[in-house]
C-alpha positions as CSV (number, residue, x, y, z in Angstrom):
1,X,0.0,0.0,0.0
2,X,2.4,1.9,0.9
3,X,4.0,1.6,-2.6
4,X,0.7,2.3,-4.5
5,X,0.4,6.2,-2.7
6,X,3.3,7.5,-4.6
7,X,2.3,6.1,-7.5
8,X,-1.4,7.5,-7.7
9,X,0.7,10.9,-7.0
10,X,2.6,10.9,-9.7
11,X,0.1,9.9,-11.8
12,X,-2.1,12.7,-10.4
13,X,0.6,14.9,-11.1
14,X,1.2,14.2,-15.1
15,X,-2.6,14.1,-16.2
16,X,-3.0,17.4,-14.3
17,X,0.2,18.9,-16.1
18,X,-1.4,18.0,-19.4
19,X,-5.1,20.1,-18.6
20,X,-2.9,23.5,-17.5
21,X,-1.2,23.6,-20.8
22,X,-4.9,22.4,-22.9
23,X,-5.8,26.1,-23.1
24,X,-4.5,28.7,-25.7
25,X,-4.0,32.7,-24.8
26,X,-5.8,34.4,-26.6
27,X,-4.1,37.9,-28.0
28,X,-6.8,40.8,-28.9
29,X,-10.7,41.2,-29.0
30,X,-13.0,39.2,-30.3
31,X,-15.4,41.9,-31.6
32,X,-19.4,40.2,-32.2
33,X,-20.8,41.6,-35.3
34,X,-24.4,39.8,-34.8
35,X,-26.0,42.8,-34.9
36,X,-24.8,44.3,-38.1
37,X,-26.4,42.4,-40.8
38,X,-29.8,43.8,-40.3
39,X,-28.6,46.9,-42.3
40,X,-28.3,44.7,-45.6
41,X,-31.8,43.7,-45.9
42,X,-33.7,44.9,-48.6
43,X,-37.0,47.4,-48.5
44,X,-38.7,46.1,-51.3
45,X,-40.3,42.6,-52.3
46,X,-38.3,42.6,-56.1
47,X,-34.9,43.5,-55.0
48,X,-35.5,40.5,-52.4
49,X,-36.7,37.8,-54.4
50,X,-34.5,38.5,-57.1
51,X,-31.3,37.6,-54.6
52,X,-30.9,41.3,-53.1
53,X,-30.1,42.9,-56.5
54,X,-31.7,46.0,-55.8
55,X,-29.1,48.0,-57.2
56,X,-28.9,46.3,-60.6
57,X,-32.4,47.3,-61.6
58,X,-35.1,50.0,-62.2
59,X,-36.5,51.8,-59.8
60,X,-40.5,51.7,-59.5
């Protein structure tokens, strides 16, 4: 018994060393840009069926 303790220590020791380095740092902001897209959609009911291509035609 006496034997086994050290051993379960040790073991305790490396799976625990391997967790601690399992993260990455992470350098700068992650900015969310959910909120954004709601600018793109398009006001009338051509220009959205048609893809969004209100630019590429006629006016009404």
């Amino acid at each position: 018994m006496k034997r086994i303790v050290p051993l379960y220590v040790i073991i305790l020791l490396l799976s625990s060393h391997s967790v601690i380095f399992a993260q990455t740092s992470t350098t700068g902001a992650n900015y969310i840009s959910t909120a954004v897209p709601f600018l793109t959609i398009s006001p009338d009911a051509r220009a959205g069926a048609m893809g969004d291509v209100g630019v590429a035609t006629t006016p009404d």
